[in-house]
KEMARTOR-40737 format. One record per residue: residue number from 1; residue in one letter; x, y, z of N, C-alpha, C in turn. Coordinates in steps of 0.2 Angstrom, whole numbers, m for minus. Layout:
<pts>
    n  res  n.east  n.north   n.up  ca.east  ca.north  ca.up  c.east  c.north   c.up
  NUM    A       X        Y      Z        X         Y      Z       X        Y      Z
...
</pts>
This chain:
<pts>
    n  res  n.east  n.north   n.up  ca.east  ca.north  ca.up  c.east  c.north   c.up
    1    X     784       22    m21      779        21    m16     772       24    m18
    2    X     767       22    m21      761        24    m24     758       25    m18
    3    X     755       36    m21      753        38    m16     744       38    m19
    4    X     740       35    m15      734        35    m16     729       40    m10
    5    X     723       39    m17      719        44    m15     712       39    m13
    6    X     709       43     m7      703        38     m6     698       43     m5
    7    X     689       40     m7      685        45     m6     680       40     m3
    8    X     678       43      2      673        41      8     667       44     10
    9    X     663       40     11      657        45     14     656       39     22
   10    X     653       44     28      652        41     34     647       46     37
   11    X     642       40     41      637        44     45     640       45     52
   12    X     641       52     54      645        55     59     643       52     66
   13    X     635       50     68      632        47     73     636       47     79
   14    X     638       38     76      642        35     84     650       36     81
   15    X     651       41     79      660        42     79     661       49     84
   16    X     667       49     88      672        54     89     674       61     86
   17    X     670       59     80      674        64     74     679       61     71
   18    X     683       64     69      688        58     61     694       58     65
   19    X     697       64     69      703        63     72     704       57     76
   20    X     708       51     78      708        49     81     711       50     86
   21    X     709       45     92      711        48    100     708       40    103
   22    X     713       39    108      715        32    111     707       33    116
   23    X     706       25    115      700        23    120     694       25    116
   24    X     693       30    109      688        33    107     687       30    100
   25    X     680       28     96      678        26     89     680       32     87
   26    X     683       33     81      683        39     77     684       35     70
   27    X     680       41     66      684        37     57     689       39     58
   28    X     695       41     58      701        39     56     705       33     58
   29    X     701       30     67      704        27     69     702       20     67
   30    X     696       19     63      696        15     61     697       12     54
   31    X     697       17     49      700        18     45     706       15     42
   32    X     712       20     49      716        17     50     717       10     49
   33    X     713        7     56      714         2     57     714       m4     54
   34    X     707       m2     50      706        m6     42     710       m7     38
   35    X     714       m2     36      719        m1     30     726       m3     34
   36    X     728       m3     41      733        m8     42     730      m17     42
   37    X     728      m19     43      725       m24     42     726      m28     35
   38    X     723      m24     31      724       m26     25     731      m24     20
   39    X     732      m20     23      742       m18     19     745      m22     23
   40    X     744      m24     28      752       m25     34     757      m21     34
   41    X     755      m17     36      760       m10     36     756       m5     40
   42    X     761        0     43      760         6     45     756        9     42
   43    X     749       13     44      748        17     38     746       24     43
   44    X     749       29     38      747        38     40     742       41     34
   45    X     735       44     35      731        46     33     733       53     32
   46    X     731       58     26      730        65     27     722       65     24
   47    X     719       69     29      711        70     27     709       78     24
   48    X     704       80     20      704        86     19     703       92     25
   49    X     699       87     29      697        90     36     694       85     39
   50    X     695       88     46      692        84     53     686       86     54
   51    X     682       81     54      677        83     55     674       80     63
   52    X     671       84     66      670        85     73     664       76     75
   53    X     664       75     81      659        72     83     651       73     81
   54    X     646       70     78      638        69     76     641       73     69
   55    X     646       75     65      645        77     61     646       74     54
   56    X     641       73     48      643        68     44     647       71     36
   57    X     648       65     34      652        68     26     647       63     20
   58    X     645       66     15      642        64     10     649       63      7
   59    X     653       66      6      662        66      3     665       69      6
   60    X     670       63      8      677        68     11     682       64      6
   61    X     688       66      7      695        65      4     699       63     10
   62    X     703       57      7      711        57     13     716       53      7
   63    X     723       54     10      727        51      6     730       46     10
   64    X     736       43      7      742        39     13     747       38      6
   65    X     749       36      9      756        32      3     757       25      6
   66    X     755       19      1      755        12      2     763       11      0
   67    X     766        4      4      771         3      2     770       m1     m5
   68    X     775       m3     m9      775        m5    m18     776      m12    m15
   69    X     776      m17    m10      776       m23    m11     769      m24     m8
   70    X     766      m21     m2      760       m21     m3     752      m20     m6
   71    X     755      m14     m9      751       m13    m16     751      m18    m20
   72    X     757      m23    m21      756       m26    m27     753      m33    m24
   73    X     754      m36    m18      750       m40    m17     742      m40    m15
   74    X     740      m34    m14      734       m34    m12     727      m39    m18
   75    X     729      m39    m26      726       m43    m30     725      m51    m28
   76    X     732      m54    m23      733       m60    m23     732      m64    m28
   77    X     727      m69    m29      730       m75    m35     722      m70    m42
   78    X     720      m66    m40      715       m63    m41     719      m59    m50
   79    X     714      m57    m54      714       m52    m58     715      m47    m56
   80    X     709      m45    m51      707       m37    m53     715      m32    m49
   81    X     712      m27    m52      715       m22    m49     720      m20    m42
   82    X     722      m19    m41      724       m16    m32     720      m14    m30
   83    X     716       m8    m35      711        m3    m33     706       m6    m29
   84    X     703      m11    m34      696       m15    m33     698      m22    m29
   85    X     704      m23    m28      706       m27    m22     705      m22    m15
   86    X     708      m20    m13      708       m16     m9     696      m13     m6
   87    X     695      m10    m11      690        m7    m11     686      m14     m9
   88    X     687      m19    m10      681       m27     m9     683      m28     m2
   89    X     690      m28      0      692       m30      5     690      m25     13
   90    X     690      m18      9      690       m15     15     683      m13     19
   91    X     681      m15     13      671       m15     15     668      m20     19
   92    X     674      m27     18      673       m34     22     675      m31     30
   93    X     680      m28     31      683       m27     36     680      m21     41
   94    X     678      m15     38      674       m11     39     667      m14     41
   95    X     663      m18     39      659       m21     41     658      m26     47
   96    X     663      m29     46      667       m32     53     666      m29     59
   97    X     670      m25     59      671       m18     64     664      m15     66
   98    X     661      m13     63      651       m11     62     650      m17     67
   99    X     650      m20     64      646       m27     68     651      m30     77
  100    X     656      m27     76      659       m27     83     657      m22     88
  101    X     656      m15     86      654       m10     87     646      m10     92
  102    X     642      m12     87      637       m10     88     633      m11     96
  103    X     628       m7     98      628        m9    105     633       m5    110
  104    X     638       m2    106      642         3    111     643       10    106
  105    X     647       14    108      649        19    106     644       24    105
  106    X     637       23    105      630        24    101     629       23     95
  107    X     631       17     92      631        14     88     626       10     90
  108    X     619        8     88      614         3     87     616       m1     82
  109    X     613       m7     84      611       m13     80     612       m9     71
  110    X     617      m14     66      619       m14     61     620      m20     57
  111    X     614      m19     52      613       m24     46     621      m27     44
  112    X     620      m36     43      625       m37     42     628      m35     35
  113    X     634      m34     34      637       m31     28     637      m24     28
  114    X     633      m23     34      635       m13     33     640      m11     38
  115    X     640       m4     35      647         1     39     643        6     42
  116    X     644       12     45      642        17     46     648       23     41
  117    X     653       19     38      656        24     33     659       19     29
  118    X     660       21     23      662        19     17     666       19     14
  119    X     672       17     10      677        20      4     673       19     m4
  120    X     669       25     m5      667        22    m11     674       22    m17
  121    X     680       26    m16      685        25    m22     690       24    m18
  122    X     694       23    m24      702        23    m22     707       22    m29
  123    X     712       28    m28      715        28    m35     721       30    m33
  124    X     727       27    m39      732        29    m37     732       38    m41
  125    X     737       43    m37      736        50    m39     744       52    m38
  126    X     746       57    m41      751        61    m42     753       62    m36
  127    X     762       62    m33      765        61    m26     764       70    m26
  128    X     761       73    m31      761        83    m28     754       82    m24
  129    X     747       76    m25      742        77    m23     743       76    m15
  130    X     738       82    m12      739        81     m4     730       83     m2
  131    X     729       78      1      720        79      4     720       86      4
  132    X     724       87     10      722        94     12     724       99     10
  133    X     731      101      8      732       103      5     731      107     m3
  134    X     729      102     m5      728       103    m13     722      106    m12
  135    X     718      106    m11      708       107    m10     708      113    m11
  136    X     703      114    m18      704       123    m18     695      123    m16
  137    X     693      117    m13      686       122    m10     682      117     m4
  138    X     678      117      0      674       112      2     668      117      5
  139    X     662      112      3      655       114      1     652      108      7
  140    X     646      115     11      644       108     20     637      110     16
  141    X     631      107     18      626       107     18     624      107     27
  142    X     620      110     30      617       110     35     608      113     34
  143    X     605      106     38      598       103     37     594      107     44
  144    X     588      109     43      585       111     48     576      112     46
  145    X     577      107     51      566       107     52     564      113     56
  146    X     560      115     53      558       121     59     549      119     60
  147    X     543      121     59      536       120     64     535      119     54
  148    X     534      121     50      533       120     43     536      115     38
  149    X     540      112     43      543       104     39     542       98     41
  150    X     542       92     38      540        87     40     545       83     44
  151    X     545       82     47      550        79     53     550       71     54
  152    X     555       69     50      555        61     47     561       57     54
  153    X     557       53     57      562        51     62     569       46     60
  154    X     570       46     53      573        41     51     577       46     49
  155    X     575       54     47      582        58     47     585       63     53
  156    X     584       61     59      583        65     66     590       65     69
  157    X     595       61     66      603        60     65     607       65     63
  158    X     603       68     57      605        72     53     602       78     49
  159    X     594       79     56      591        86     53     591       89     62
  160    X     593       97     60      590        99     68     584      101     67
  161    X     581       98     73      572       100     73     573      106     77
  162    X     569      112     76      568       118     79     560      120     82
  163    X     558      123     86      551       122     87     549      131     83
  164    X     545      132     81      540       137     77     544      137     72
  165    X     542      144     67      542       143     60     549      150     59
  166    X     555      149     57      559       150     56     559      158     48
  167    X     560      162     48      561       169     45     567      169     39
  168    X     564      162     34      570       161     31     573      168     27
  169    X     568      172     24      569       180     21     577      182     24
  170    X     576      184     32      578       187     34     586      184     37
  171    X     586      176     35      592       173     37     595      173     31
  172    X     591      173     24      595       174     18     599      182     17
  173    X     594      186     22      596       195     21     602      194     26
  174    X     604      191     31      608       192     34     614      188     34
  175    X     615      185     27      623       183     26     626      185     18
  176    X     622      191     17      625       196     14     632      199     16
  177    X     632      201     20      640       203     22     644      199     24
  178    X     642      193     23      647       188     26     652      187     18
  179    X     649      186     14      652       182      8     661      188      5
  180    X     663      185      4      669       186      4     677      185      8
  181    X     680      188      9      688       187     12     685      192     17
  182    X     688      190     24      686       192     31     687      190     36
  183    X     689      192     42      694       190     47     687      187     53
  184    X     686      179     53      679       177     54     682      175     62
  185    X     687      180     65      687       176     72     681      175     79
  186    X     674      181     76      669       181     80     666      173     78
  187    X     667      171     71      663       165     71     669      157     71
  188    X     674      157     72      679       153     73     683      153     83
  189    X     686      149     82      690       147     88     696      145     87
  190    X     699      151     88      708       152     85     712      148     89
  191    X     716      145     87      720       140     88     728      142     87
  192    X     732      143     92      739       145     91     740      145     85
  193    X     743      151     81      747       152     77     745      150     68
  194    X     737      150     71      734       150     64     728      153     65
  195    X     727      156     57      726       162     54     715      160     56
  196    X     712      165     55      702       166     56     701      171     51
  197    X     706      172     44      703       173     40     702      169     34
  198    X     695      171     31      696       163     25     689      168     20
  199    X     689      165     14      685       169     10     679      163      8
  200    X     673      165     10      667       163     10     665      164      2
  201    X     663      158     m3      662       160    m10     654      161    m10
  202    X     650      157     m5      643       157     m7     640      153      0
  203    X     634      159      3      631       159      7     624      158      8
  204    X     620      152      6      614       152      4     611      150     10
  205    X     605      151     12      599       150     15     593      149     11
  206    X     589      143     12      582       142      8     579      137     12
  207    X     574      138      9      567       132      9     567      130      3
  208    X     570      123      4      569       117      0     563      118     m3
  209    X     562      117     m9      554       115    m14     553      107    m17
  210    X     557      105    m18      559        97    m20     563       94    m16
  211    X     565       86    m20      569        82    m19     569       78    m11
  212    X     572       75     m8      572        72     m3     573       78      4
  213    X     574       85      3      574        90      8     568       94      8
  214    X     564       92      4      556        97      3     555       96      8
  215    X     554      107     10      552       106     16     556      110     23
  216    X     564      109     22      567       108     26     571      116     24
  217    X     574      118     28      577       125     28     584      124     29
  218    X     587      125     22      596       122     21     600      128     21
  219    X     606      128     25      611       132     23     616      128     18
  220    X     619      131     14      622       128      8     628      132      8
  221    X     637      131      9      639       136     12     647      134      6
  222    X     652      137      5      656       134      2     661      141      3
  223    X     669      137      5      673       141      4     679      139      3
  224    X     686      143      3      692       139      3     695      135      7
  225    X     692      136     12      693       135     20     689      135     25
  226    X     687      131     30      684       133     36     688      134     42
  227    X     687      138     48      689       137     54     685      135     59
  228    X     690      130     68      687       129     71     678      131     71
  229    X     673      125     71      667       126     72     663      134     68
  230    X     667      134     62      666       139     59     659      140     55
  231    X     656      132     52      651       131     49     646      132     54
  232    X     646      128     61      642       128     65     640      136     68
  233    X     645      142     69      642       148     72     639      151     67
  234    X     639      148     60      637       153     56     628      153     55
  235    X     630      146     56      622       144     58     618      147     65
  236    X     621      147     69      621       148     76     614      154     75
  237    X     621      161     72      621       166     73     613      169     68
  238    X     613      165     59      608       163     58     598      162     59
  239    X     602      156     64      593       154     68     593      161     73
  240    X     595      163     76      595       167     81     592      173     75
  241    X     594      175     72      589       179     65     582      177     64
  242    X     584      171     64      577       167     60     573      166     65
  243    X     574      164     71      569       164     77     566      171     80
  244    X     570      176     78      568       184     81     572      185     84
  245    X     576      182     87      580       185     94     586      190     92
  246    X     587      190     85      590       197     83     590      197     77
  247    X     591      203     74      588       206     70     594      206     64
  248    X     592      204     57      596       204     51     604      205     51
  249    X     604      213     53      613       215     53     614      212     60
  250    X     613      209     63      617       205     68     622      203     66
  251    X     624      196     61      629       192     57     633      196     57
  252    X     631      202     53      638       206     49     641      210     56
  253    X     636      213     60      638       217     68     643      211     70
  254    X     642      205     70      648       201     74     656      201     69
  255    X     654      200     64      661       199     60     666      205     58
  256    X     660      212     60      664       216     60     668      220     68
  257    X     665      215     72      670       213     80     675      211     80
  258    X     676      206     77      682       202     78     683      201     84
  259    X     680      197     88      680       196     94     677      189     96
  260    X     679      187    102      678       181    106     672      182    111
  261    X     674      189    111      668       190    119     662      191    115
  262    X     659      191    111      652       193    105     653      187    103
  263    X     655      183    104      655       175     98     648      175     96
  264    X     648      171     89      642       166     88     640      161     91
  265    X     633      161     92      633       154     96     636      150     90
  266    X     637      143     93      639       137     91     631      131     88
  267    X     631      130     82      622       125     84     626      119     84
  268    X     622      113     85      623       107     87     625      104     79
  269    X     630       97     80      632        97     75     632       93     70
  270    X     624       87     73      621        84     68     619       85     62
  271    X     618       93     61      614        93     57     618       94     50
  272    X     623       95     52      631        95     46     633       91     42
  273    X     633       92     36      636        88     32     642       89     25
  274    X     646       86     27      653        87     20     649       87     14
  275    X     649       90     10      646        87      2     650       86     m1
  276    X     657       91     m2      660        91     m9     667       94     m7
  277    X     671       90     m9      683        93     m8     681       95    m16
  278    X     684      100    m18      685        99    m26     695      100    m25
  279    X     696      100    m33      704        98    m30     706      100    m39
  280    X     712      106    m40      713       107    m46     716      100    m50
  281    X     718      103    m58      719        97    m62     727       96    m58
  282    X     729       89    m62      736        87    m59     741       91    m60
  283    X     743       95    m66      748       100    m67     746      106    m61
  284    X     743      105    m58      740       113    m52     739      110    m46
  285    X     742      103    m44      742       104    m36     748      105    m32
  286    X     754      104    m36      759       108    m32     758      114    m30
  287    X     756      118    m36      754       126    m33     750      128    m29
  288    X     745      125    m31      739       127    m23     742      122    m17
  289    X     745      116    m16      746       115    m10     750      121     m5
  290    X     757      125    m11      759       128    m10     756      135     m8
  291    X     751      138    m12      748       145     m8     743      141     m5
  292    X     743      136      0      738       135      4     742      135      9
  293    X     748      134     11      752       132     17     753      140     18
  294    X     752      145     16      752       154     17     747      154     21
  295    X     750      157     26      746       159     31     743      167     29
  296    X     736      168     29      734       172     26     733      178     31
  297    X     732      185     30      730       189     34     727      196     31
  298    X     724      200     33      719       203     29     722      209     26
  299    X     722      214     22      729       218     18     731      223     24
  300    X     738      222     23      743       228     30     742      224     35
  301    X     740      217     35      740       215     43     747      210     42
  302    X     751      210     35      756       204     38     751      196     36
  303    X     758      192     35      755       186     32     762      182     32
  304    X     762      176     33      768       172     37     767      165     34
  305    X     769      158     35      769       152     32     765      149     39
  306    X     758      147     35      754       142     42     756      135     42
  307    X     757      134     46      761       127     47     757      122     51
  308    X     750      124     51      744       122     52     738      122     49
  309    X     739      122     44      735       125     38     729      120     39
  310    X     724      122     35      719       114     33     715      111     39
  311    X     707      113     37      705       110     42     697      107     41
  312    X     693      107     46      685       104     44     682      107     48
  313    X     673      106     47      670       109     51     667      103     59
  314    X     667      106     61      663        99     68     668      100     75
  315    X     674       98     73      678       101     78     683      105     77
  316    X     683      106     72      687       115     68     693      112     65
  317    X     697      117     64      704       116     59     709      121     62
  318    X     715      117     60      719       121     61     720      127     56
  319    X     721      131     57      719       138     53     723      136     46
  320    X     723      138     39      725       137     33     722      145     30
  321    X     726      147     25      725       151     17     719      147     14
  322    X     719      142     15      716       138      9     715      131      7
  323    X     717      127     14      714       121     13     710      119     20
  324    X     705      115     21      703       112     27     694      113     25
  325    X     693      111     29      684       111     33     683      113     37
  326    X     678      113     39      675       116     46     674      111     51
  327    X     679      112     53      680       103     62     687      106     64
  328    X     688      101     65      697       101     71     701      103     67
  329    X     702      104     63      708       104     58     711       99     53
  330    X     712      100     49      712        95     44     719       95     46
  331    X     720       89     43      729        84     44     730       79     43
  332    X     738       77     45      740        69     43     741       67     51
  333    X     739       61     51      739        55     59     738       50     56
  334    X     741       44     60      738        38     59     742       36     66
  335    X     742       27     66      746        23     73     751       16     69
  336    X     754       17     73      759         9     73     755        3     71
  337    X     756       m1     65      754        m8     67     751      m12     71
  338    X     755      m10     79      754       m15     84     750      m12     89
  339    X     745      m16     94      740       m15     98     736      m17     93
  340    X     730      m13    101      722       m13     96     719       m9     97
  341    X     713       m7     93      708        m1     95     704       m2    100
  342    X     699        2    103      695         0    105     690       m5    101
  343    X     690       m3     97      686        m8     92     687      m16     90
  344    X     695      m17     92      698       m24     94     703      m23     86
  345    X     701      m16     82      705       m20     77     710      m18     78
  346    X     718      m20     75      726       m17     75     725      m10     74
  347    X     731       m6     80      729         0     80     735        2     76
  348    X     736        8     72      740         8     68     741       15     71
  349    X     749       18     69      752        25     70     759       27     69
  350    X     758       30     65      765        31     62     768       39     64
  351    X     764       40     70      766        48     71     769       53     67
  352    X     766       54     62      765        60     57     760       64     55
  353    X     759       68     62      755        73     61     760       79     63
</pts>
């Protein structure tokens, strides 16, 4: 059974977030629903994270395992590839569904031939790769107009506009403390029996001077892991710096609380985006799948197997060592062949999450 890899990007807009949930658009659920469609089979996704409601991905990861008689029919009387069969097929299908959509879920009016998400690959990959699991990093960009930036209403999906001029200085002076391994439960939302610690590699705040964000005030953030809405309080807590309303060592005063009652605020979560899964070479994802399912804990606190590991940012993660993003938690779901979506297409679920 060829276990495939798929890399997608989706404007987060009119989705639910990637988890599915009955009665609700999500990209997983459509997803799914596509990829049953065109295999005629079951299918179960594992993503690298869940990514929350209005939040988008320039690149995300998910896997499944196709069956080997549907794989091999997918070229029909054609040449090409499974790959490139599949990859033409699902973009017909995924477009379909855009154009069934549109008009509800807050999806507007959409070009014919377009999606609001995409599979730009698909490759067959090694039965040790796992989305979630194997992931030794994910990197979000979050976008922010403040009174010194141009405010393009064609990006108002995907930038938060703020009113006055934001203290980038002092938002870059205040996630000094953060970088590194650190028990981030003041800026996360723990979830039974998974771990709020994860190690932060780089924590950037700037003003854009170029390229398509001149102008715009980016957090750039990258780690082995996110928790629940972890990318979003980091921001939160950030503007709240940059506005004045507190002052530098604020961030690090919260993280060294560990606490729920002092949380970060939460920012809204359009302005979030997945940029980047990175994933070791093939002989090194057995291993890291393996120390990513360790549930981590900080030294002398005890450390145990997360059996939740892996998540994303938007609507958080199930706590991991070492795999996920900053959303609900990353994992594996899909539905049964039979029904439909809201969308009308076949709902699919193999309850394996």
């Amino acid at each position: 059974m060829p276990r495939l890899r798929l890399d997608l990007a989706y404007d987060g807009t009119a989705f639910n977030g990637w988890a599915a949930q009955p009665g609700l658009r999500t990209v997983e659920g459509v997803l799914t629903s596509a990829l049953a469609t065109i295999l005629r089979q079951d299918v179960c996704l594992t993503v690298a994270g869940r990514t929350d409601a209005g939040v988008h991905a320039a690149h995300q990861v998910a896997h499944l395992d196709v069956d080997e008689e549907a794989w091999g029919r997918l070229p029909g009387r054609s040449r090409r590839a499974p790959q490139a069969a599949l990859l033409t097929r699902l973009a017909g299908v995924l477009a379909r569904e855009a154009q069934a959509s549109a008009g509800g879920h807050g999806l507007g009016a959409v070009p014919r031939g377009a999606s609001d998400v995409v599979v730009s690959a698909a490759a067959v990959v090694p039965d040790a790769f796992d989305a979630r699991f194997s992931a030794l990093s994910r990197r979000y960009t979050y976008r922010v107009a403040d009174a010194l930036a141009s405010r393009d209403p064609a990006r108002r999906a995907t930038v938060l506009w703020v009113p006055g001029r934001l203290d980038v200085g002092a938002m870059a002076d205040s996630a000094a403390p953060l970088l590194g391994e650190h028990d981030f439960l003041s800026y996360c939302r723990p979830r039974q029996g998974a771990t709020t610690v994860r190690t932060l590699r780089s924590l950037t705040w700037r003003r854009v001077e170029q390229g398509a964000d001149a102008g715009l005030v980016t957090l750039e953030v990258e780690a082995d892991a996110f928790c629940h809405s972890m990318v979003r309080s980091l921001v939160g807590a950030a503007l709240a710096v940059g506005q004045g309303r507190k002052g530098s060592d604020w961030p690090g005063t919260l993280l060294v609380a560990r606490s729920r009652r002092t949380a970060a605020p939460v920012a809204p979560p359009h302005g979030l985006t997945l940029e980047e899964v990175t994933y070791p070479a093939d002989a090194e994802l057995a291993v890291q799948a393996e120390r990513a399912r360790v549930l981590r804990a900080l030294p002398g606190e005890g450390a145990g197997v997360d059996g939740a590991s892996a998540g994303t940012e938007g609507a958080g993660m199930a706590g991991t060592s070492g795999a996920g993003t900053d959303g609900s938690g990353a994992g594996t779901s899909g539905a049964g062949a039979g029904g439909r979506t809201s969308a009308g297409l076949p709902a699919t679920g193999c309850g394996c999450d």
